[in-house]
N, C-alpha and C positions, 0 to 999 in steps of 0.2 A: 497571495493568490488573487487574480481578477473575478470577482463573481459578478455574474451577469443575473439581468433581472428582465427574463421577459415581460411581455404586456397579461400574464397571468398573476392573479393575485396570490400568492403564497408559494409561487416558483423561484426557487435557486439554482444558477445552473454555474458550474466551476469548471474550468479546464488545467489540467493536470499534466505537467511533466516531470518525470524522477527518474533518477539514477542511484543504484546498487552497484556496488563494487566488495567481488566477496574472495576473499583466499581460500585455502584448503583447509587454515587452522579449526580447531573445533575448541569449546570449552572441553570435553573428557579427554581430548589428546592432549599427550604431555607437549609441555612447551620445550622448542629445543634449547640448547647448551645455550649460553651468553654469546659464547666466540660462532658459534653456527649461523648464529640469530643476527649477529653484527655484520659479517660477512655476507650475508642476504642480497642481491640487486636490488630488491625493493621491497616496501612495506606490505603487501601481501603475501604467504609462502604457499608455495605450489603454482599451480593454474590458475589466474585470476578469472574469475566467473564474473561478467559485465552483463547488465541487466538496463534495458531504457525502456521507459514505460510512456506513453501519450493515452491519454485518458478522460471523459469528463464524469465528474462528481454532481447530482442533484438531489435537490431536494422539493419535493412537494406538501405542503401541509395549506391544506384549505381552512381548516378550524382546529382551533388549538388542540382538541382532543383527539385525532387523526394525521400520521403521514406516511409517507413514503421515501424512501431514501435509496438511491441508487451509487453506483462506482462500475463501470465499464471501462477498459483499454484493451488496447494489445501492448504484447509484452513481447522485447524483442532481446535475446541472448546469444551473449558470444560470448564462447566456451563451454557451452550449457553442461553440465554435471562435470566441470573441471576439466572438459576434453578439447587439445587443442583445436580449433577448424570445425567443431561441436558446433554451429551456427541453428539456435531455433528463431520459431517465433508464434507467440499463442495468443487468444483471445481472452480474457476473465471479463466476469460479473458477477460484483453481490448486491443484493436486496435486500431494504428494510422495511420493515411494514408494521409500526405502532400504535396504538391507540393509549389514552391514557382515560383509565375510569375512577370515577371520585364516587370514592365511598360515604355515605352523612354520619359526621362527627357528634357526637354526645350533647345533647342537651346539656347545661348546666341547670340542675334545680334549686 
């Protein structure tokens, strides 16, 4: 990943591209027959759900014991819930927000 580093002191900022590629299979469904499975057109079964995501990642921490952490994209799907011609596309963001507090450790006597 490229991280960039504005002219802010304790700013990281990342740009993010990924791809998902998901079949129908699930772990609790049974897996099919050998000869079913061989006979397949391709390595995913059912409706392949394609998922592209453009994004950026940052992080802000001014003093070691505070920061902030972000992840924003849109998120863009075809086939979305297994449906053919199913074409979305959405927005996410999650947010972190830390601090770290030092508790005073035992004297020794």
């Amino acid at each position: 990943a490229a991280e960039l580093y504005p002219p802010l002191p304790g700013l990281i900022v990342t740009p993010t591209v990924q791809l998902q590629r998901q079949g129908e299979g699930g772990l609790r469904v049974p897996f099919p027959p050998y000869d079913v499975f061989r006979a397949s057109p391709a390595l995913f079964l059912g409706v392949r759900e394609t998922t592209y995501r453009l994004g950026v990642r940052g992080r802000y921490q001014p003093t070691r014991f505070f920061w902030i952490a972000w992840d924003v994209g849109e998120n863009f799907v075809r086939n979305a819930d297994h449906v053919s011609g199913n074409d979305i596309s959405d927005f996410s963001a999650v947010a972190e927000v830390g601090a770290v507090i030092e508790l005073p450790l035992r004297r020794r006597r």
